[in-house]
C-alpha positions as CSV (number, residue, x, y, z in Angstrom):
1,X,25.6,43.9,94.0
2,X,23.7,43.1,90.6
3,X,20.3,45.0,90.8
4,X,19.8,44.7,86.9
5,X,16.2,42.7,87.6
6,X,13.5,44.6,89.7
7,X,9.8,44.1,90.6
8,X,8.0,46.7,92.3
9,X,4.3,46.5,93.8
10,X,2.6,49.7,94.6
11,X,-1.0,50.4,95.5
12,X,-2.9,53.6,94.4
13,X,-6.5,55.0,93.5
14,X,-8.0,53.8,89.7
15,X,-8.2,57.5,89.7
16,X,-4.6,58.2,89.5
17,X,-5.0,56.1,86.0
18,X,-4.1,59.1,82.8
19,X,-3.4,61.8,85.5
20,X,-0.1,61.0,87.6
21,X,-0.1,56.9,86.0
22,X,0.1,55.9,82.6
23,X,0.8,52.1,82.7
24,X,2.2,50.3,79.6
25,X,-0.7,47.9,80.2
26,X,-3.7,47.2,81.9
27,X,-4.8,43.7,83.8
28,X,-8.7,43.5,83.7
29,X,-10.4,40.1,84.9
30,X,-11.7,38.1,82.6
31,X,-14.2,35.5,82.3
32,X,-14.0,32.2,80.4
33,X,-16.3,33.1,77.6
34,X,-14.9,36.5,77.2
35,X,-17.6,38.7,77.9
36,X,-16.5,41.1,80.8
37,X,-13.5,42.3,79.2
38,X,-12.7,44.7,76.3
39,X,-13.5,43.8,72.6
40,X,-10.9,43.6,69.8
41,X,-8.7,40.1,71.8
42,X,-5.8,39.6,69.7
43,X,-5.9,42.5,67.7
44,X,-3.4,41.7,64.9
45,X,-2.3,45.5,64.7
46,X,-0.4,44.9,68.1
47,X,3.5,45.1,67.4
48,X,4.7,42.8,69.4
49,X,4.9,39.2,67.9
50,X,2.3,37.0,70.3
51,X,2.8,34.0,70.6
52,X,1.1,31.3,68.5
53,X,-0.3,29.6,71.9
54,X,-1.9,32.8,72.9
55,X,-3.2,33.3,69.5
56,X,-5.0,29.7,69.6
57,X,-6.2,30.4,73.5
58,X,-8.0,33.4,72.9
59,X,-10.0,32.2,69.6
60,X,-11.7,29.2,72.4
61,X,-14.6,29.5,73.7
62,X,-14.4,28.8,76.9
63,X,-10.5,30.2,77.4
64,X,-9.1,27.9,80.3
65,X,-9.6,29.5,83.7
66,X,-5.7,30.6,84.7
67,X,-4.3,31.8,81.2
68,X,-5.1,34.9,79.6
69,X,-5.8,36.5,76.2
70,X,-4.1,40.2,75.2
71,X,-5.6,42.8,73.3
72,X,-4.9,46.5,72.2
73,X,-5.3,48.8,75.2
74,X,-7.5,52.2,75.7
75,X,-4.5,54.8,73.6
76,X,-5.1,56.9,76.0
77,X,-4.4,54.9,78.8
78,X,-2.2,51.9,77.9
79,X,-1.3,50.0,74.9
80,X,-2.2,46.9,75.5
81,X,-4.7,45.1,77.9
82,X,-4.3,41.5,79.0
83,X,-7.3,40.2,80.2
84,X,-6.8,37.5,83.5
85,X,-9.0,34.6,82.7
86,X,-10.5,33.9,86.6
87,X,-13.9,33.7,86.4
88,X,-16.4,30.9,85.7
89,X,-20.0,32.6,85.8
90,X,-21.8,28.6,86.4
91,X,-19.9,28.3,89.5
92,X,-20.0,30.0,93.1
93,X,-18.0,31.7,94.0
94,X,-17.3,32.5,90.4
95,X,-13.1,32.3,91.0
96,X,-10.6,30.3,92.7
97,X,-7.2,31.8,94.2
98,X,-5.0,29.2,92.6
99,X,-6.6,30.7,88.6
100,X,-5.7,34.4,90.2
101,X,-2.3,33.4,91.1
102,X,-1.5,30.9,88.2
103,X,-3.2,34.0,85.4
104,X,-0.9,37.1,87.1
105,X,1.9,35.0,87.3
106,X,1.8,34.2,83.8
107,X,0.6,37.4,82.9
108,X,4.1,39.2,84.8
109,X,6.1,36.8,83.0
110,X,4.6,38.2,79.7
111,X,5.1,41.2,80.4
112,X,8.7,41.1,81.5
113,X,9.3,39.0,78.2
114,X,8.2,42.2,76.1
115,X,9.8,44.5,78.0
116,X,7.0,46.4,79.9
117,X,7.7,48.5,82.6
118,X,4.5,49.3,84.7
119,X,1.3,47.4,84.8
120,X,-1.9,48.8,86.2
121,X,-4.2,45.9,87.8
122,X,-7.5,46.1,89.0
123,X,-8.3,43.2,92.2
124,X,-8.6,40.9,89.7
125,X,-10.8,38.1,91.4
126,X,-13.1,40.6,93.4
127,X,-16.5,40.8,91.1
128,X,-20.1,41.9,92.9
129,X,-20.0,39.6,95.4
130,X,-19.6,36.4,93.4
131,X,-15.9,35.8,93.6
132,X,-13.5,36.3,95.9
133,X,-13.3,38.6,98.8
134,X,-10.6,41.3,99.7
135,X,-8.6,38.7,101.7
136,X,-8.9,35.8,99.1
137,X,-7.5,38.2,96.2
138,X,-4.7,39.6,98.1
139,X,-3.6,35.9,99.2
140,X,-3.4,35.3,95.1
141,X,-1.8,38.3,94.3
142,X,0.8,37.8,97.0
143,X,2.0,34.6,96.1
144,X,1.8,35.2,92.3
145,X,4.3,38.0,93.3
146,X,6.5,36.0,95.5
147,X,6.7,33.2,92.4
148,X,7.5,36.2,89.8
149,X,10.3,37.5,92.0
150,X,12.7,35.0,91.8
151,X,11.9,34.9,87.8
152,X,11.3,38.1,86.5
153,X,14.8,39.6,85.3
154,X,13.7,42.6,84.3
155,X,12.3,46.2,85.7
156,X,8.9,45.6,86.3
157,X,6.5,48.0,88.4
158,X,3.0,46.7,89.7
159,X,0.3,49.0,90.4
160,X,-3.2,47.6,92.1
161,X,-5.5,50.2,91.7
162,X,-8.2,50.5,94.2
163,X,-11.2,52.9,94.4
164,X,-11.2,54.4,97.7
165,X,-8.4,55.1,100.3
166,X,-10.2,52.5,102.9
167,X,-9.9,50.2,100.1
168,X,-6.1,50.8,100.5
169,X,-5.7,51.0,103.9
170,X,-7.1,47.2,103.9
171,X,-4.9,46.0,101.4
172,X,-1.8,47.5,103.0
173,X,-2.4,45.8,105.9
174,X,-3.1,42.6,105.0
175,X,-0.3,42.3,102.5
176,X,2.0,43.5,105.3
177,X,0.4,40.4,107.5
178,X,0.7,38.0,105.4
179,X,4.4,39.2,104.8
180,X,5.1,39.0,108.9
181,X,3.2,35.5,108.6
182,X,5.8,33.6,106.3
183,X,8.9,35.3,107.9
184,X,11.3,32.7,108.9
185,X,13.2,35.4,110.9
186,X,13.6,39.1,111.7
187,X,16.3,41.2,112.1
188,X,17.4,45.1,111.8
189,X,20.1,46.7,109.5
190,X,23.2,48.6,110.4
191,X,22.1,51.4,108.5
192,X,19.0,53.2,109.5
193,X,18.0,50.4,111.6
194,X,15.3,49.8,109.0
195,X,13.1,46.6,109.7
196,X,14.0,43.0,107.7
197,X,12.4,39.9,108.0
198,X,13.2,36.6,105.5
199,X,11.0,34.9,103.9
200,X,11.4,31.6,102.0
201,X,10.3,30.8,98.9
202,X,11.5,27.9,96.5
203,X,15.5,27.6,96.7
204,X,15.3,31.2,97.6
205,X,15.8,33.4,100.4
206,X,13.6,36.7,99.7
207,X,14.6,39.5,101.8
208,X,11.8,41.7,102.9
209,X,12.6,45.5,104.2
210,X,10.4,47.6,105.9
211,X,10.6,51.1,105.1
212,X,10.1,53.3,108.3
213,X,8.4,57.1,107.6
214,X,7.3,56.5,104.3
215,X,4.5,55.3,101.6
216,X,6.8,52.9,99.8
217,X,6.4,50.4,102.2
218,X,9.1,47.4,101.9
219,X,11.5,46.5,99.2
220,X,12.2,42.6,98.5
221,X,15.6,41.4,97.4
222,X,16.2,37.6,96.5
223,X,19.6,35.9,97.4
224,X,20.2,32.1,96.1
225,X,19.8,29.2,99.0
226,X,22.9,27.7,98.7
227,X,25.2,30.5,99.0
228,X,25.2,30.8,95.1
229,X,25.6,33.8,93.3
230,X,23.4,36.6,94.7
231,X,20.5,38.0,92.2
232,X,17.9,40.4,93.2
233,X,14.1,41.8,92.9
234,X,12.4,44.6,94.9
235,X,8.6,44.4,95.6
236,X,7.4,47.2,97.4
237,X,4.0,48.1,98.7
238,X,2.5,51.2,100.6
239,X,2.2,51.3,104.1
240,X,-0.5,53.3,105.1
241,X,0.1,53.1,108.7
């Protein structure tokens, strides 16, 4: 079977970022005037041919809530940033799940279009109070990786980085819930007897494995829904249980 095209989601502490994690680029939320995220949007030293729409985005003021703008990372972290455009600081709460999900998403298609390998997100969304809670950004992260699965066609690794282990622990679990909660069936494999359940999404059956014993926590892989040709993704996240 073809496993050319992989995406991987992982969760680990922010302070795993330049000690056992350097991402090819960081996600930082973003509001629409551009004034939480770094300086330098755009930077015209980046090799890496932006595009002209991206260009023209980031010189508004406001950006549209859902895009985002790009600019050099931290060199000793990443090089490049891309900054998801979610919040609106005139509104409460200050972000909606659909601009999480419809920013990420286009962000991982970006990013799979320059050949990046591993991205290090923060819970984009999650500000003081003011935007969305735990549960909301998970929701938009989830589904922004279910639509990027059965588009991405490269090897792409996703890393949310969290600041405590509690912090983890919730996450785990309620990605792993909302995983059980679309499952249109369950099953167990020949080998290992390791947990499946299917989910679908689109024209697309997304197979989800549990991964009993360890902190991967499941694998995804994507099969056509009419008995097409077969093409895959993995998705993992950690199971803290």
């Amino acid at each position: 079977m073809n496993r050319e095209s992989t995406l991987r989601f992982d969760l680990d502490l922010r302070e795993s970022l330049q000690h056992r994690l350097r991402p090819d680029a960081l996600v930082l939320q973003e509001d629409r005037n551009l004034v939480m995220g770094p300086a330098g949007v755009l930077d015209p030293n980046v090799e890496l041919d932006a595009d002209e729409a991206l260009r023209a985005a980031a010189t508004q003021r406001p950006v549209p809530l859902g895009k985002f703008v790009l600019s050099r990372g931290p060199d000793d972290i990443a090089q490049l940033t891309y900054g998801a455009v979610v919040h609106d600081f005139d509104s409460r709460p200050t972000c909606r799940p659909g601009d999480v999900r419809r920013s990420l998403t286009a962000i991982l298609a970006d990013a799979d279009r320059r050949g990046l390998s591993t991205l290090a997100v923060e819970p984009i969304g999650v500000w003081n109070r003011h935007g969305l809670t735990m549960d909301g950004m998970v929701e938009a992260v989830d589904r922004a990786l279910l639509e990027a699965s059965v588009s991405i066609r490269g090897n792409l690794r996703i890393v949310l980085m969290l600041d405590h282990v509690d912090q983890l622990e919730e996450v785990s679990h309620l990605l792993r819930s909302k995983v059980l909660r679309r499952a249109s069936r369950s099953f167990r494999t020949v080998d290992g007897g390791a947990a499946v359940v299917e989910v679908r999404w689109d024209k697309y059956r997304l197979h989800v494995r549990f991964v009993p014993g360890t902190m991967s926590g499941y694998m995804v892989t994507r099969f056509s829904g009419t008995g097409g040709e077969e093409i895959q993704g993995a998705s993992t996240c950690r199971d803290t249980s």
